[in-house]
N, C-alpha and C positions, 0 to 999 in steps of 0.2 A: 584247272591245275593239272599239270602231265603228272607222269606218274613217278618220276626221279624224285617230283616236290612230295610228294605222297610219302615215298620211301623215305629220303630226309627228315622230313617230318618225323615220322616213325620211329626212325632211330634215334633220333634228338628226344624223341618222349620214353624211348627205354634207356637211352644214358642217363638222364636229369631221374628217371626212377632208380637206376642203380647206386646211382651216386646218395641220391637222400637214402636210403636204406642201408648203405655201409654208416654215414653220418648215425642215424640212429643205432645201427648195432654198437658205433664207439662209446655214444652216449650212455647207454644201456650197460657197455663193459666198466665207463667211469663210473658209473652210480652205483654200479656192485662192490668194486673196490671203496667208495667209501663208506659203504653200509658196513664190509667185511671190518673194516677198522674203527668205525665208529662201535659196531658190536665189540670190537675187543677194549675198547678204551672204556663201555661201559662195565665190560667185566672184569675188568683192572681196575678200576675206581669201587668196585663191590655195589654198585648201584641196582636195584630189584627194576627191570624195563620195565614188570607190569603198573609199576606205580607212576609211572609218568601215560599209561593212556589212556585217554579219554573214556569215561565209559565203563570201566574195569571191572567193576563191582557188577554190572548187568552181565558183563561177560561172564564173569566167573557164578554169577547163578546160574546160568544157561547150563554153564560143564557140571554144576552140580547136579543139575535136571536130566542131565545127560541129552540135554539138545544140541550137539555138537556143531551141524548146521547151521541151526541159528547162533549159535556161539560165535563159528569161523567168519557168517557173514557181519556178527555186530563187530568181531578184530579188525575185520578189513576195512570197512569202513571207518573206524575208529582212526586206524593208520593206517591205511592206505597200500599194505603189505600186499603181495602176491596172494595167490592161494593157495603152494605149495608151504609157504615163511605162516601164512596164517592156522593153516592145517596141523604143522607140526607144533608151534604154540600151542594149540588147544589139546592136541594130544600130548604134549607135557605137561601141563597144569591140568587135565584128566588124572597122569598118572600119577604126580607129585598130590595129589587127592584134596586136591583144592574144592 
């Protein structure tokens, strides 16, 4: 293989990575926008979120224990939330003295 085929190559496997990586950052920007609205539809409809996750009752021992940690990791798993969406969860229902 001479080296033009090398270089080609090369460049063809860092366009196909830039391309999938925009792909993902649009998908990533969709799925925020309907988290953002789906949050606001829940808190228009007067709906409590922690009642629909799985698990809730273990969670909210945890904040009572003040195992926060284990707290943040039983939200995330529960729902699959970030860690930044699962952290600020548990420091609100910390503070609300659940």
């Amino acid at each position: 293989m001479d080296i033009t085929a090398v270089f080609l190559l090369a460049f063809a496997l860092l366009l196909a990575g830039s391309l999938i990586e925009r792909k993902i950052d649009r998908t990533a920007s969709r799925t925020a926008r309907v988290e953002r609205k789906l949050d606001l539809i829940i808190e228009h409809l007067g709906i409590d979120a922690t009642s629909v996750v799985p698990n809730m009752d273990g969670v909210l021992a945890l904040v009572r224990e003040g195992k926060k940690v284990q707290a943040i990791k039983m939200y995330r798993e529960a729902t699959g939330v970030g860690l930044k969406e699962a952290k600020d969860e548990i420091d609100r229902l910390a503070a609300d003295g659940r």
